[in-house]
VMD Tcl script that builds the backbone (N, CA, C; Angstrom):
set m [mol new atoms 411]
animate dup $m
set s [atomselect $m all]
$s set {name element resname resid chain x y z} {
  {N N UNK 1 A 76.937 122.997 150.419}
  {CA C UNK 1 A 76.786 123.215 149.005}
  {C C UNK 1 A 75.294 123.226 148.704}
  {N N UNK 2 A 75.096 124.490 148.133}
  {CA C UNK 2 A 73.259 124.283 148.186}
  {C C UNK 2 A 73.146 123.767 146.335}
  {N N UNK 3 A 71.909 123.422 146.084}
  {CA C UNK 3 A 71.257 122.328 145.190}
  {C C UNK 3 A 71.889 122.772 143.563}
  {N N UNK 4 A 71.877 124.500 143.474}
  {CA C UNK 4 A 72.626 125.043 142.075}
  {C C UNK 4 A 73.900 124.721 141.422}
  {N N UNK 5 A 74.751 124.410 142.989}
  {CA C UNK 5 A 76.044 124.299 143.129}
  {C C UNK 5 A 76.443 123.291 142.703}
  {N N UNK 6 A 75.721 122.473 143.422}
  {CA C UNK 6 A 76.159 120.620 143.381}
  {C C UNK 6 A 75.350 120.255 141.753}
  {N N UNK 7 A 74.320 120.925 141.311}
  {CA C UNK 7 A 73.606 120.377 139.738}
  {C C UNK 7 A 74.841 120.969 139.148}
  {N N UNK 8 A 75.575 122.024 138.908}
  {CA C UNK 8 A 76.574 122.860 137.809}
  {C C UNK 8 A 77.450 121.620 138.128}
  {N N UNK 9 A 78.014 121.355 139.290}
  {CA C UNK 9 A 79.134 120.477 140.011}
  {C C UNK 9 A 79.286 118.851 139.071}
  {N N UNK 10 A 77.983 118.226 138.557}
  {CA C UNK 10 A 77.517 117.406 138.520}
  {C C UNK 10 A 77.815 117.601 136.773}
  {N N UNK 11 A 77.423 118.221 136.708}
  {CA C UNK 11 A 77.111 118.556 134.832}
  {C C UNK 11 A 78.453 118.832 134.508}
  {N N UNK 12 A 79.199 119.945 134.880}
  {CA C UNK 12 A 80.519 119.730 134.594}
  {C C UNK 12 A 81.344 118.590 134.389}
  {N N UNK 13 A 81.771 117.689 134.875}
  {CA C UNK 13 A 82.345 116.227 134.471}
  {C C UNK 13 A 81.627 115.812 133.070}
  {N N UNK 14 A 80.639 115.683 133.104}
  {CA C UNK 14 A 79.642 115.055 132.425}
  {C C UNK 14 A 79.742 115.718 131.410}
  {N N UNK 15 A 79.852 116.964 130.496}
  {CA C UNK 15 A 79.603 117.857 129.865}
  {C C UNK 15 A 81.522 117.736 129.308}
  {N N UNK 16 A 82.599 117.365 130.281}
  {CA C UNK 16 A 83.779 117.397 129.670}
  {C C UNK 16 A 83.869 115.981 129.251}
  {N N UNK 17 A 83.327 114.823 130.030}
  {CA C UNK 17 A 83.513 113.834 129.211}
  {C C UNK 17 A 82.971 113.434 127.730}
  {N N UNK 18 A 81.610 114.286 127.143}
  {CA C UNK 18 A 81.241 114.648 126.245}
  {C C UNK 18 A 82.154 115.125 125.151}
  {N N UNK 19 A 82.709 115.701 125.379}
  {CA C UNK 19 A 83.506 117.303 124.685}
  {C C UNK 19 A 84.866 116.193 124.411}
  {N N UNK 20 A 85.657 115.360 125.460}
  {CA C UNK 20 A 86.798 114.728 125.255}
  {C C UNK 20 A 86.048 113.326 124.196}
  {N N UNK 21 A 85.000 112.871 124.442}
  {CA C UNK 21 A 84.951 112.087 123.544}
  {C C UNK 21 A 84.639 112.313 121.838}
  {N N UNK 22 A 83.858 113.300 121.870}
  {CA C UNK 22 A 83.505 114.272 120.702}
  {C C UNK 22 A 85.196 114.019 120.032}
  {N N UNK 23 A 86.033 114.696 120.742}
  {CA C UNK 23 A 87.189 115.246 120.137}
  {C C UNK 23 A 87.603 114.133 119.837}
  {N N UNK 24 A 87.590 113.113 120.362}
  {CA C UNK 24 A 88.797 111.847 120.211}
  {C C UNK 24 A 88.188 111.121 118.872}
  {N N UNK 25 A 86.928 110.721 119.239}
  {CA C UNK 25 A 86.241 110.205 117.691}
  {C C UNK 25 A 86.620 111.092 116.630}
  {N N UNK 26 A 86.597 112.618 116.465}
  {CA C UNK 26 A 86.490 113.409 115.632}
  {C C UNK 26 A 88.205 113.061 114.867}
  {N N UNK 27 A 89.178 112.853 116.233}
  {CA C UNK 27 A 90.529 112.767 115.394}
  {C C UNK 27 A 90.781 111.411 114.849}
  {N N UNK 28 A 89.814 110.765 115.675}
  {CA C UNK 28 A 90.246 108.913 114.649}
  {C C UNK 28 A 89.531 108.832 113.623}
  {N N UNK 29 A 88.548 109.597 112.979}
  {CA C UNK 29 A 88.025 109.929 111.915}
  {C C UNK 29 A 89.270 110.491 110.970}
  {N N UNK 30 A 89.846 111.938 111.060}
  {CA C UNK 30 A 90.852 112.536 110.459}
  {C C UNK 30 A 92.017 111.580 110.197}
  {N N UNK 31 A 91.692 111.074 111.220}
  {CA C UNK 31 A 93.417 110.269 111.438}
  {C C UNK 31 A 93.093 109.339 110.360}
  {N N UNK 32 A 91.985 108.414 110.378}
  {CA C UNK 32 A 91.442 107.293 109.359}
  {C C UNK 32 A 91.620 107.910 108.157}
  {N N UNK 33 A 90.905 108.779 108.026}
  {CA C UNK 33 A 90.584 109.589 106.857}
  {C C UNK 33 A 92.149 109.796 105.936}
  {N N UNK 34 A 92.948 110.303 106.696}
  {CA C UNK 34 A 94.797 110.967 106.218}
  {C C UNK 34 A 95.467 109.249 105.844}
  {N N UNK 35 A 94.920 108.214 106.822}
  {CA C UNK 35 A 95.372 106.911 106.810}
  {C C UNK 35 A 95.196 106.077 105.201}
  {N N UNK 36 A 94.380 106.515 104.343}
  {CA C UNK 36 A 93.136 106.150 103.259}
  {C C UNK 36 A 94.867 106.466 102.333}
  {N N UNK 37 A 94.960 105.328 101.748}
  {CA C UNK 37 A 95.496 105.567 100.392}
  {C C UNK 37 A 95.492 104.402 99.546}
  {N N UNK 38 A 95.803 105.005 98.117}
  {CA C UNK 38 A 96.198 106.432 97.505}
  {C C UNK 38 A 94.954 107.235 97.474}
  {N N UNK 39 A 95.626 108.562 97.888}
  {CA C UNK 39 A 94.472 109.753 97.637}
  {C C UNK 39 A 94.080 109.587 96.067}
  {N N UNK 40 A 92.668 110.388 96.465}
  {CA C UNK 40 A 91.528 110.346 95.110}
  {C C UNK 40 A 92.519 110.713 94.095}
  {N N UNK 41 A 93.508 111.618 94.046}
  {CA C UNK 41 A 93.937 112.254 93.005}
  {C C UNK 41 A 95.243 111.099 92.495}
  {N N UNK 42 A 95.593 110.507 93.289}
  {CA C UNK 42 A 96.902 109.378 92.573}
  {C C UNK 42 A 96.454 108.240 91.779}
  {N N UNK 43 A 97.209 108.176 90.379}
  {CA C UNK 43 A 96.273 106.826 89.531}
  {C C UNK 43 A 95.817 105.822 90.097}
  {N N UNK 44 A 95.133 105.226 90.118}
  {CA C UNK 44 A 94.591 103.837 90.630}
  {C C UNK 44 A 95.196 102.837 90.401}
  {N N UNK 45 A 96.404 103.019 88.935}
  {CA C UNK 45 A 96.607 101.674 88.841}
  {C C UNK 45 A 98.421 101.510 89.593}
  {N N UNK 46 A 98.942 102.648 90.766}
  {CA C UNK 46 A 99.257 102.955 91.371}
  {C C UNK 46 A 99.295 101.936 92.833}
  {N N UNK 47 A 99.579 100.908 92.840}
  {CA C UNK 47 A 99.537 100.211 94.109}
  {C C UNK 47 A 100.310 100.712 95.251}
  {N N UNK 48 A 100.061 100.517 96.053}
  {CA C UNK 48 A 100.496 100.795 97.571}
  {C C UNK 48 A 100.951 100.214 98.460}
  {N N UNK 49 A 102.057 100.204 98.743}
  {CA C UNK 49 A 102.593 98.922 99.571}
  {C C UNK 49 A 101.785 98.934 100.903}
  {N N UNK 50 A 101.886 97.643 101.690}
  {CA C UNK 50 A 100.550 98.008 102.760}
  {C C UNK 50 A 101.034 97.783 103.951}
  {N N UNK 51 A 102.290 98.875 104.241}
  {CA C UNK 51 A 103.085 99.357 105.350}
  {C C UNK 51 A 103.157 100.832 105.303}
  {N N UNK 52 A 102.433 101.223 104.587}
  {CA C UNK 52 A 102.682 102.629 104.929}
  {C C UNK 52 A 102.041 103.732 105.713}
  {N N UNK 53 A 103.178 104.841 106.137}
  {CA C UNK 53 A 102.573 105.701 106.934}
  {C C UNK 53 A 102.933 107.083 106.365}
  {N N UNK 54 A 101.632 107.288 106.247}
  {CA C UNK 54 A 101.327 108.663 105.392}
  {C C UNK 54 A 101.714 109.639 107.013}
  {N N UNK 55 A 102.743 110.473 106.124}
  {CA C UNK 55 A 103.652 111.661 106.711}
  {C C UNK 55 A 103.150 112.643 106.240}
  {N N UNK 56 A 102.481 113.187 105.092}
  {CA C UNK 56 A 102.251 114.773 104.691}
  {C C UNK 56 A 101.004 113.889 103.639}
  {N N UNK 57 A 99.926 115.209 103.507}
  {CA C UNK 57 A 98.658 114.790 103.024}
  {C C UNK 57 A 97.988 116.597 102.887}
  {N N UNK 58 A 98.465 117.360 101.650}
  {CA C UNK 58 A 98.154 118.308 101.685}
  {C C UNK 58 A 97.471 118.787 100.127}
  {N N UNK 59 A 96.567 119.797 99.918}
  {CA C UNK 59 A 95.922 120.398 98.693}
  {C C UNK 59 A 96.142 121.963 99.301}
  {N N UNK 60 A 96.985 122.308 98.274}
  {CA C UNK 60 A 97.164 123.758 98.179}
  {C C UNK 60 A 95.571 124.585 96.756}
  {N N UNK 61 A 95.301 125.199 97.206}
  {CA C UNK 61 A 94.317 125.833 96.004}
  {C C UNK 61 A 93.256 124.491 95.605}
  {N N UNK 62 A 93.170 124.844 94.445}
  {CA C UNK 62 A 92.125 123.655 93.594}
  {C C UNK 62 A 93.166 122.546 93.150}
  {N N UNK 63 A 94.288 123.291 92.509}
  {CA C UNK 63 A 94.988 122.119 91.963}
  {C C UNK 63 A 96.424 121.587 92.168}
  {N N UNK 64 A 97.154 122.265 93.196}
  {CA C UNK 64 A 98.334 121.449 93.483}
  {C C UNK 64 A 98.252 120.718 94.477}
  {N N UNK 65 A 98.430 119.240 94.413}
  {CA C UNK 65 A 98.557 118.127 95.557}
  {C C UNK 65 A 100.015 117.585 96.481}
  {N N UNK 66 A 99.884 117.357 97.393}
  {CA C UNK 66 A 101.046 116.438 97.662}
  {C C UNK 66 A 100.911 115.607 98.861}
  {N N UNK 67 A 101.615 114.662 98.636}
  {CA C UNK 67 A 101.236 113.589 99.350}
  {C C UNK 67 A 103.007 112.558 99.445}
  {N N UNK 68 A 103.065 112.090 100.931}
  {CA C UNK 68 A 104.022 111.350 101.353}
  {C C UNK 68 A 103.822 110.570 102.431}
  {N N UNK 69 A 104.427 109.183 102.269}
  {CA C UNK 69 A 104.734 108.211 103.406}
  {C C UNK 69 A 105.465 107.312 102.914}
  {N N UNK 70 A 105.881 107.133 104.404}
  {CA C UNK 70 A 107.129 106.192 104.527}
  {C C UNK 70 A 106.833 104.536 104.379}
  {N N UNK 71 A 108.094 103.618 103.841}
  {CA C UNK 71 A 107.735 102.198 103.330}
  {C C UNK 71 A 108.552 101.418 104.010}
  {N N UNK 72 A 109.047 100.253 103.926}
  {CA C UNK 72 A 110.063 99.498 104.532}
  {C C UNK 72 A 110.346 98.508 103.524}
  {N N UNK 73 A 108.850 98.985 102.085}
  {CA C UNK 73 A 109.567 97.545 100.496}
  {C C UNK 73 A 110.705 98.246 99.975}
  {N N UNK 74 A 111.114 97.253 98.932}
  {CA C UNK 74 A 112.050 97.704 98.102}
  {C C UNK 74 A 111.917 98.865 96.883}
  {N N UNK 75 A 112.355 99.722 96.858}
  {CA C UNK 75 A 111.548 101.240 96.462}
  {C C UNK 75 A 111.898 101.114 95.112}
  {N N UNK 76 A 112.913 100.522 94.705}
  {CA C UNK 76 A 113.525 100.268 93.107}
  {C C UNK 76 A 112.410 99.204 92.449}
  {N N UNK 77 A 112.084 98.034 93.440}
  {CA C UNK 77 A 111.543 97.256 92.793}
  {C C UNK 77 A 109.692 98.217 92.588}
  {N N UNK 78 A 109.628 98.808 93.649}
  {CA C UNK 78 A 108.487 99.319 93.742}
  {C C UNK 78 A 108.013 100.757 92.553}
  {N N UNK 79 A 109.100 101.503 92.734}
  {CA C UNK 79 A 109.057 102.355 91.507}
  {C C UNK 79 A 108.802 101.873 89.748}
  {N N UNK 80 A 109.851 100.537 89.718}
  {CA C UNK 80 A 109.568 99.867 88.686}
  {C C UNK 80 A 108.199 99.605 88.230}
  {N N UNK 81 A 107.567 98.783 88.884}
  {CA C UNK 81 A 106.403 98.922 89.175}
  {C C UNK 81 A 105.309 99.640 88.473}
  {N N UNK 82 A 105.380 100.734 89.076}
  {CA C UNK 82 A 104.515 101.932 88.893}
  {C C UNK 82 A 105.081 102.766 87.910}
  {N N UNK 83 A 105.782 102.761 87.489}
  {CA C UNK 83 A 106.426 102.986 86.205}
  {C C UNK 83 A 105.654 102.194 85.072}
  {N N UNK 84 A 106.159 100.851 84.999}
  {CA C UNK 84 A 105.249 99.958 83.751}
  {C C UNK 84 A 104.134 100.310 84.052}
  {N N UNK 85 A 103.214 99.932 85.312}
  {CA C UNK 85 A 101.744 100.055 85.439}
  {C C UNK 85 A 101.532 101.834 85.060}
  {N N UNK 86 A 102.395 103.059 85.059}
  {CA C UNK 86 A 101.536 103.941 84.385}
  {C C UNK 86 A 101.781 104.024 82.763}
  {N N UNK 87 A 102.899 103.562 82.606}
  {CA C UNK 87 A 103.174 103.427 80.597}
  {C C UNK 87 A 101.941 102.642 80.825}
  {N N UNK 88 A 101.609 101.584 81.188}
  {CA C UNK 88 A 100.595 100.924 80.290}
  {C C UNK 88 A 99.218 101.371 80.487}
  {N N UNK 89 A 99.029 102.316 81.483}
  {CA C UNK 89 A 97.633 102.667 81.427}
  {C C UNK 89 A 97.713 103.913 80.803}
  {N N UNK 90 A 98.791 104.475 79.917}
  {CA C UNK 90 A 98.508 105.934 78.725}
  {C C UNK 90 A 99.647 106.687 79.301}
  {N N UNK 91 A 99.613 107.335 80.647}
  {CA C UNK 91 A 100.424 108.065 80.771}
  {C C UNK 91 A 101.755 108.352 80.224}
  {N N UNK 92 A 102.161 109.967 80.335}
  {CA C UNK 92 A 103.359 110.110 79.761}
  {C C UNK 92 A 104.225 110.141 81.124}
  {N N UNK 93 A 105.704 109.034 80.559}
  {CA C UNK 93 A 106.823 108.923 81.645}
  {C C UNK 93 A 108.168 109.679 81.199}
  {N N UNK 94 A 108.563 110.295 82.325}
  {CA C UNK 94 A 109.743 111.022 82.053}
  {C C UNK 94 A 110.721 110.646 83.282}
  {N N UNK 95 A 111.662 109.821 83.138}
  {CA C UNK 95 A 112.320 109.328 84.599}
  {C C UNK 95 A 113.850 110.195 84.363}
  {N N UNK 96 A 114.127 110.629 85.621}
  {CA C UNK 96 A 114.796 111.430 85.805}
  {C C UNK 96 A 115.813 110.875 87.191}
  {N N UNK 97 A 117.625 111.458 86.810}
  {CA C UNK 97 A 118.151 111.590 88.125}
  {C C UNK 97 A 118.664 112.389 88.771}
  {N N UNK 98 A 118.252 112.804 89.941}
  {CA C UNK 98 A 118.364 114.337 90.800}
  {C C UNK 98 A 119.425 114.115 91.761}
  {N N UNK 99 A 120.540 115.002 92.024}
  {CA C UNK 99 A 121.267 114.149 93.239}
  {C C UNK 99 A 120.754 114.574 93.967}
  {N N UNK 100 A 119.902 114.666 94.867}
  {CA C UNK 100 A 119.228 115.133 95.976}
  {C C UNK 100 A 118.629 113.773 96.726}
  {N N UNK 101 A 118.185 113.560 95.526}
  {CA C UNK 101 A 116.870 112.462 95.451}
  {C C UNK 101 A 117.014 111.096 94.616}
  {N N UNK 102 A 116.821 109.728 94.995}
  {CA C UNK 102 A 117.666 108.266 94.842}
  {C C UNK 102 A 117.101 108.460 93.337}
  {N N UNK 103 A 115.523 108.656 92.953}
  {CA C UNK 103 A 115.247 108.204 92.338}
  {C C UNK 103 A 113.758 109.040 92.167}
  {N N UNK 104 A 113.252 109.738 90.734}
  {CA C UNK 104 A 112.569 110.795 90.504}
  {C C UNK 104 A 111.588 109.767 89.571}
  {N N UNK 105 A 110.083 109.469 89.356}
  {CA C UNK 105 A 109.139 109.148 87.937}
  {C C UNK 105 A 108.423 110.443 87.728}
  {N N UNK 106 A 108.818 111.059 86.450}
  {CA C UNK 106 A 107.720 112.106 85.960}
  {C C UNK 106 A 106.605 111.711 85.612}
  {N N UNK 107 A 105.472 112.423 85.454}
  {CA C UNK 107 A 104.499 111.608 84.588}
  {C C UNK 107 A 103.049 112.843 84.652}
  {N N UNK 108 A 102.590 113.045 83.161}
  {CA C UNK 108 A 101.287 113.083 83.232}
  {C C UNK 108 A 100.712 112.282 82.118}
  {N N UNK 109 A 99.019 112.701 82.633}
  {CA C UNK 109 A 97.964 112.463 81.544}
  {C C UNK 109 A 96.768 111.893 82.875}
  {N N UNK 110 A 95.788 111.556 81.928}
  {CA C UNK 110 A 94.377 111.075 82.848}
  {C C UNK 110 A 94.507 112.066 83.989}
  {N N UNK 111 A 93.637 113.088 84.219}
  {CA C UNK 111 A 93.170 113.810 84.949}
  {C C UNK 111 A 94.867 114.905 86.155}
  {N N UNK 112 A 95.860 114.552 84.812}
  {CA C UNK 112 A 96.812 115.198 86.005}
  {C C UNK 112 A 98.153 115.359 84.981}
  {N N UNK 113 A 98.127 117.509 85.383}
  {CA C UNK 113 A 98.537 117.894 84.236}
  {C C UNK 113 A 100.529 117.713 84.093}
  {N N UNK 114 A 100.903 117.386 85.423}
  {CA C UNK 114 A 102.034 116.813 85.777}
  {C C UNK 114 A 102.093 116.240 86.886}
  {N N UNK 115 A 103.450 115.371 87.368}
  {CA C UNK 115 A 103.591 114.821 88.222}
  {C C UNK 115 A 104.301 114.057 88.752}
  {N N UNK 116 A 105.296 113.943 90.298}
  {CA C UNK 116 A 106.401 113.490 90.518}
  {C C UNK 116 A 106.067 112.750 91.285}
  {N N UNK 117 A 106.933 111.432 91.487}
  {CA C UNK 117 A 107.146 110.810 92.606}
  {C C UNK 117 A 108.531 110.385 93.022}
  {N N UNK 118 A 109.005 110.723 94.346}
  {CA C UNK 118 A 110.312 111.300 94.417}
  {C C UNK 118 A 110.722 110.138 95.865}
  {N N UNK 119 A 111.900 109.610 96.103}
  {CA C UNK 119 A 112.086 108.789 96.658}
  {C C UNK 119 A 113.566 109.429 97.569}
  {N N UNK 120 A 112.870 109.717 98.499}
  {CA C UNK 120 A 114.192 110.729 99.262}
  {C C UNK 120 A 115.132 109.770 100.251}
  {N N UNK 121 A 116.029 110.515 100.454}
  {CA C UNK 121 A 116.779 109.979 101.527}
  {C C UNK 121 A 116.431 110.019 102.962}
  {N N UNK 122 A 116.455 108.623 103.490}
  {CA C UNK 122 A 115.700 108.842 104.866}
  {C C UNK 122 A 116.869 108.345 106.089}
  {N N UNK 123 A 116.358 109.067 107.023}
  {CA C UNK 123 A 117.410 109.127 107.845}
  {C C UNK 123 A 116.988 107.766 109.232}
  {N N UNK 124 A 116.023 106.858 108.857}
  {CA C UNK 124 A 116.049 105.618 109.055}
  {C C UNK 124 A 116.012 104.488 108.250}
  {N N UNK 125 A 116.982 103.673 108.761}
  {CA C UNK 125 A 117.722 102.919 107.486}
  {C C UNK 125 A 116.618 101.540 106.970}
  {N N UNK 126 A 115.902 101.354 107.864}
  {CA C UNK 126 A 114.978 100.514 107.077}
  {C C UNK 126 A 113.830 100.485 106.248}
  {N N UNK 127 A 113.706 102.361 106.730}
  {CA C UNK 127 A 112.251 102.740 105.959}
  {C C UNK 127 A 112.672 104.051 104.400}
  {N N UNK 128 A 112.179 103.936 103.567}
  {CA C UNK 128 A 112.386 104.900 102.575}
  {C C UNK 128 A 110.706 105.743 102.526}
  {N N UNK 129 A 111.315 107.133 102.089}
  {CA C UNK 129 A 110.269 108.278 102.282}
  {C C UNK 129 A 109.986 108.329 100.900}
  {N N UNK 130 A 109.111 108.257 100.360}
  {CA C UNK 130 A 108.287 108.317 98.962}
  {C C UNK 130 A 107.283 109.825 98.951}
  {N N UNK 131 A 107.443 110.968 97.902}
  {CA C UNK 131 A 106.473 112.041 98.300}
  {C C UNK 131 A 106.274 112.010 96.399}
  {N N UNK 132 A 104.974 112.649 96.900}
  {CA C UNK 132 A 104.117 112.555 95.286}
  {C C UNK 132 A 103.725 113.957 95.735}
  {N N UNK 133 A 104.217 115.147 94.230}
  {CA C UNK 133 A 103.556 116.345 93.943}
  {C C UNK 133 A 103.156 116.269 92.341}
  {N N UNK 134 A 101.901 116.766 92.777}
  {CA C UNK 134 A 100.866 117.044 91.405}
  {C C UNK 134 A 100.381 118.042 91.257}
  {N N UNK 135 A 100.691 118.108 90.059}
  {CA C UNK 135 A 99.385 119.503 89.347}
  {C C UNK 135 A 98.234 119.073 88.623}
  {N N UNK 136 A 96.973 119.456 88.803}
  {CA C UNK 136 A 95.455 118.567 88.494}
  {C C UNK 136 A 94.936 119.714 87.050}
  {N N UNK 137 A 94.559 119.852 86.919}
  {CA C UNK 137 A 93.923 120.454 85.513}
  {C C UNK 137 A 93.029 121.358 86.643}
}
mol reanalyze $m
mol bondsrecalc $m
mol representation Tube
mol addrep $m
């Protein structure tokens, strides 16, 4: 193996272990990043149970959002919740029942021109799927 061979030979490893670490930081960043809730756009006064695993984390255009993850609290007691806490911070509530779906909170105002949070049926029995779609001004 003459000296060109064995330097390329040498740099190669070296140059992929670069590239694999690049990538791996880059996805525990994303991953952290998707992990972060509630997104910027969900009220603040919006608590979060602190078992959850964000399943969908998407912005269509400028202004439609949506956002979902799964819980293992009690989703009645938890909806309740966030129900009083948005009546009392202004918002308008419109609660609704869908048979699709256990349990529907409408709601706008403060920076969000509608908005659902929808409590689906999940096909593991200890965890319930919670998805929030919004429309932003």
């Amino acid at each position: 193996m003459n000296k060109k061979t064995l330097a390329s030979a040498t740099r190669a490893p070296a140059l992929l272990t670069f590239v694999s670490a690049a990538f791996f930081a880059f996805a525990a960043g994303v991953t952290a990043q998707a992990e972060e809730a509630p997104q910027s756009w969900v009220p603040a006064v919006l608590h979060m149970p602190d078992d959850i695993d964000v399943l969908t984390d998407r912005e269509i255009g400028s202004s439609l959002r949506m956002f979902s993850f799964s819980t293992g609290v009690d989703v009645d007691e938890l909806l309740s919740e966030w129900e009083a806490a948005l009546r009392e911070a202004g918002y308008t509530i419109i609660l609704a029942e869908v048979e699709t779906l256990d349990r529907v909170i409408e709601f706008s105002g403060q920076d969000i021109s509608n908005a659902k949070i929808a409590v689906t049926p999940s096909m593991v029995e200890d965890r319930h799927v919670i998805e929030f779609d919004a429309t932003l001004p």
